[in-house]
C-alpha positions in Angstrom: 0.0 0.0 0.0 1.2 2.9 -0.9 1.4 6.2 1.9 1.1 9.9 0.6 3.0 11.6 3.0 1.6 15.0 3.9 3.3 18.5 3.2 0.8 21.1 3.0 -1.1 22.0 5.9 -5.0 23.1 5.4 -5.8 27.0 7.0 -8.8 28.5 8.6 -10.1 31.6 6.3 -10.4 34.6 6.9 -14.1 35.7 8.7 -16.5 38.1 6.9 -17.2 41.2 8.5 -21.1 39.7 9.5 -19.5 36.5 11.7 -20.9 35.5 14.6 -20.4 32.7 16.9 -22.6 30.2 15.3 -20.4 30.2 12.7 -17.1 28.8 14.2 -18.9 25.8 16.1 -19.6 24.1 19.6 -16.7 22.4 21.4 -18.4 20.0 24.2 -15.8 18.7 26.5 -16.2 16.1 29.3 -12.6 16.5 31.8 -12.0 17.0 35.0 -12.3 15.2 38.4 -10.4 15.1 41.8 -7.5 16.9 41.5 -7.7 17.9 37.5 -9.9 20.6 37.2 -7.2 22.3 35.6 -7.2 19.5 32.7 -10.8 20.3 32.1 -10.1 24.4 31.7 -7.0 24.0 30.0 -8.8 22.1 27.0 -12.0 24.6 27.3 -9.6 27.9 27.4 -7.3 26.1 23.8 -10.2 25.5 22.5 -11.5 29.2 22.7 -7.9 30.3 22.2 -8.1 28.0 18.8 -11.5 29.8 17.2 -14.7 27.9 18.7 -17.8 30.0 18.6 -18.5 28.0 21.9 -17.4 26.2 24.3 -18.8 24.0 27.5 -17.0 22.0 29.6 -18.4 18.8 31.8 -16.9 17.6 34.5 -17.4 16.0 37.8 -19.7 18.4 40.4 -16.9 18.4 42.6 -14.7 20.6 40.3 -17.2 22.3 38.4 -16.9 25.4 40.4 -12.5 25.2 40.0 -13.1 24.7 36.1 -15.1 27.8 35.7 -13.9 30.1 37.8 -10.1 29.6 35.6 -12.3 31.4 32.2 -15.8 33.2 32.4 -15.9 32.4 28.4 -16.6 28.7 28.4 -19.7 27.1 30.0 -19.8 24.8 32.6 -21.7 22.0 33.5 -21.8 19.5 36.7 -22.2 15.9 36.9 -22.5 13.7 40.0 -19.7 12.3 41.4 -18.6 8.8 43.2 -16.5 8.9 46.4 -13.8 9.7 44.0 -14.6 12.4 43.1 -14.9 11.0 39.7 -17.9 11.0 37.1 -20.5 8.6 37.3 -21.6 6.6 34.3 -25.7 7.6 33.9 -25.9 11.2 34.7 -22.8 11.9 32.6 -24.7 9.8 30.0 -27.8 12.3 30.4 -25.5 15.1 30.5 -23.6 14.3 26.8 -27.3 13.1 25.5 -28.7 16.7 26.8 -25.8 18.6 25.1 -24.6 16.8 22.4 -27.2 17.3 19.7 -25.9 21.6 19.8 -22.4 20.0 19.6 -19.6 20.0 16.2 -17.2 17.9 18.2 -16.7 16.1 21.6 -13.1 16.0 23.8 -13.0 13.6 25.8 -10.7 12.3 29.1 -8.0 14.7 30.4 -8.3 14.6 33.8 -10.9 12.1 34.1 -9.5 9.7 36.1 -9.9 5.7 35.7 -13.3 3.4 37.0 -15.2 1.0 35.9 -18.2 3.5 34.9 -15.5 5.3 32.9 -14.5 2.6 31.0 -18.1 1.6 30.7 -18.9 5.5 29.6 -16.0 5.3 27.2 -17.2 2.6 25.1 -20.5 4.0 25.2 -19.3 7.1 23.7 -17.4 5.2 21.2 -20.1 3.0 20.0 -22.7 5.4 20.0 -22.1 9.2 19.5 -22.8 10.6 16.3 -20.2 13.4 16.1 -16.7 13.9 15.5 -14.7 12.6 18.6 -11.4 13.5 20.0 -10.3 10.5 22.9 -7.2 11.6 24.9 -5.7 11.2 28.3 -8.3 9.2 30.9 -10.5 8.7 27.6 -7.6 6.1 26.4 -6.8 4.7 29.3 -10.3 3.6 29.8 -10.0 2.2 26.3 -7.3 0.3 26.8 -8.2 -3.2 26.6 -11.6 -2.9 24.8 -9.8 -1.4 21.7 -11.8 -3.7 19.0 -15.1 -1.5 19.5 -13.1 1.1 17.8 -13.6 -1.4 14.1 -17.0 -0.4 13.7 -16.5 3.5 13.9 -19.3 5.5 12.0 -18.1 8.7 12.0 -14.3 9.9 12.7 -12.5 9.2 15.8 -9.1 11.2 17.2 -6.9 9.0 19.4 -4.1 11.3 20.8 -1.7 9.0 23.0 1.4 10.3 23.9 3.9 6.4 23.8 2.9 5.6 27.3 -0.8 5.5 26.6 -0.1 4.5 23.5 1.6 1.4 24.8 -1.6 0.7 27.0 -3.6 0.6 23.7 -1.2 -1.6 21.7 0.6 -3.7 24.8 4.1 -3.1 23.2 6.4 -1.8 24.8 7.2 2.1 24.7 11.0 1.1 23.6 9.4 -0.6 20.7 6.8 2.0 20.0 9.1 5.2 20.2 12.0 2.6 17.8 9.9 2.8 14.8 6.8 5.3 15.4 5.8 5.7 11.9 5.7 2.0 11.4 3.0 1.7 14.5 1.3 4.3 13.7 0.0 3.5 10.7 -0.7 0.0 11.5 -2.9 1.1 14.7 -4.9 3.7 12.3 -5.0 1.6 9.5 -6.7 -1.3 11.7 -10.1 0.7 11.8 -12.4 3.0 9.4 -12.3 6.5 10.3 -9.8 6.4 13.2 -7.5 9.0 13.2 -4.5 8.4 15.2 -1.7 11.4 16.5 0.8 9.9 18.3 2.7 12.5 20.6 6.2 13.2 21.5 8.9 14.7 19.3 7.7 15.1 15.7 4.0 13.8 16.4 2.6 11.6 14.0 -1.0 11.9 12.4 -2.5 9.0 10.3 -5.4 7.7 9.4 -3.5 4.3 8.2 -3.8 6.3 4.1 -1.7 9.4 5.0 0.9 10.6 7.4 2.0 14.0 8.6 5.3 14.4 10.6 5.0 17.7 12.4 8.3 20.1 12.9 7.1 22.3 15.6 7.5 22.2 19.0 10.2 21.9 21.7 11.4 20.2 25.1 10.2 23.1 27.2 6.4 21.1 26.1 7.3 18.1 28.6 5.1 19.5 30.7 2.2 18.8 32.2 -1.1 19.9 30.8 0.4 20.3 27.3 -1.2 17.8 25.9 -4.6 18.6 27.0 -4.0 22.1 25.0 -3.7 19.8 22.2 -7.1 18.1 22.9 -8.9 21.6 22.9 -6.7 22.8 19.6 -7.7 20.1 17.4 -11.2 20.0 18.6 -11.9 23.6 17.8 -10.4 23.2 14.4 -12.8 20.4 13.9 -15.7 23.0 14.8 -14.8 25.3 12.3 -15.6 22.7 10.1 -12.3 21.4 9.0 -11.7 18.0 8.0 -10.8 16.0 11.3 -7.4 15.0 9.5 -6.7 18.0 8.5 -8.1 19.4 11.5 -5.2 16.9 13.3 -2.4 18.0 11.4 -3.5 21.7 11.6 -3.8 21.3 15.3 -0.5 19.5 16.2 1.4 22.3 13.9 -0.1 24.9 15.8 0.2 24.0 19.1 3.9 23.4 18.4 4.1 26.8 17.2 2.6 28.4 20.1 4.9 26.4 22.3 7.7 27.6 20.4 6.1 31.4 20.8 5.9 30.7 24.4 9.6 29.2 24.9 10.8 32.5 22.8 8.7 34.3 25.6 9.9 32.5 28.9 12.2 29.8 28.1 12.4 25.8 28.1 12.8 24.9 31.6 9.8 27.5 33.1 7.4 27.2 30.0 3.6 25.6 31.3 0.9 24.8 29.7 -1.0 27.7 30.4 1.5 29.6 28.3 1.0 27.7 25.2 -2.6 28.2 25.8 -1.8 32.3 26.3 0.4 31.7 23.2 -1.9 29.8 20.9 -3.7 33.7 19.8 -0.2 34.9 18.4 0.0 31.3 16.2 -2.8 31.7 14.6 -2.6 34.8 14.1 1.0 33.9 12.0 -0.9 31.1 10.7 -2.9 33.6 9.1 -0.7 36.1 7.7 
């Protein structure tokens, strides 16, 4: 089989004069619990930093306060918790049915935390939701283990592992994984019909198992925590604005690079956070766009 190997990155166009909100789409996230609130508003806030019209963010009642009071511009919503401060499988169910139909793309996991109604509300979401999906963080480790629901996908699915969860999904080892990336990643996207896998760490991989991009932004100073769930929120807000979720992938992972590399110009390798790629993620689109 032959692999195009992709060069040219899509862009967002320029708005009309008359835009409103409605036109740049509804990010619904489900993040957060015990201890990770800030998971849950650093993929609301990259997602308004990346261009969505809107933005709402559910997560465990616990945190719900935490998560909004980071940004006034997303919405929040609560859902009951266990003892664990975690989310519990039907009234997170009745929460995505209530708010999904309004939605252009769902994020799913950081910060969620692992349980058997997780896992349970993972698969459900797999198997059942009718809009573009990006699965990260908690999402995938729920996954992991139940990975052949993802052969039957109708509509497309973002897995963005970074080697270790990546390893989980797999069950080969990181050494092996992170010796021949390329070669693993397209086999794990290639296994499935509208999966879409972007495989983290230095030069992140996108695939769908038809096409690869190998992205040249980014920098050490992103080994740190929180940066990937930036990424969650980047790609789906690009998604929202009605790119392609590929190209919405490849877009994304180029552009959070860049705005860590705008934020390591700012403050440096060793003290750069993810809060400052989110701060930073304005100033790359806005080069993006010149």
């Amino acid at each position: 089989m032959s692999i195009e190997r992709i060069e040219t990155l899509p862009r967002l166009q320029p708005r009309p004069k008359d835009s409103h909100k409605g036109l740049y789409g509804t990010v619904l996230a489900f993040a957060g619990g015990r201890g990770s609130a800030g998971a849950a508003a650093l993929v609301g806030a990259a997602s308004l930093r990346s261009g969505a019209g809107l933005v709402r963010v559910i997560c465990p009642s616990e945190v719900q306060a935490t998560v909004a009071s980071f940004e006034p511009s997303y919405m929040t919503w609560p859902v009951a918790n266990d003892s664990d401060g975690l989310a519990t499988l039907e009234l997170s169910k009745k929460a995505l049915d209530r708010f999904l139909p309004t939605a252009d793309v769902l994020a799913m996991g950081p910060g969620l935390g692992q349980s058997s109604g997780l896992r349970e509300l993972v698969a459900w979401v797999v198997k059942s939701v009718t809009v573009p999906t990006v699965l990260d963080a908690d999402a995938l480790n729920n996954l992991a283990g139940q990975t052949e629901i993802l052969g039957s996908l109708s509509r497309p699915v973002i897995l963005t592992p970074h080697p270790g969860e990546f390893s989980r999904l797999t069950g080969r080892s990181i050494k092996e994984i992170q010796s021949d990336r390329e070669t693993h990643a397209l086999a794990f996207a290639s296994s499935a019909k509208n999966l879409i896998l972007v495989l983290k760490g230095s030069e992140t991989i996108v695939t769908d198992g038809q096409r690869i991009y190998v992205n040249t932004t980014g920098n050490p100073g992103m080994a740190t925590g929180g940066a990937g769930d930036v990424l969650t929120g980047v790609i789906a807000a690009l998604i929202a604005q009605k790119l392609d979720p590929f190209g919405a992938a490849c877009l994304g992972v180029y552009a959070h690079g860049l705005a860590g590399d705008i934020a390591r110009d700012q403050n440096g390798e060793i003290g750069l956070i993810a809060g400052d790629i989110v701060d930073s993620l304005a100033d790359a689109f806005h080069h993006l766009a010149g």
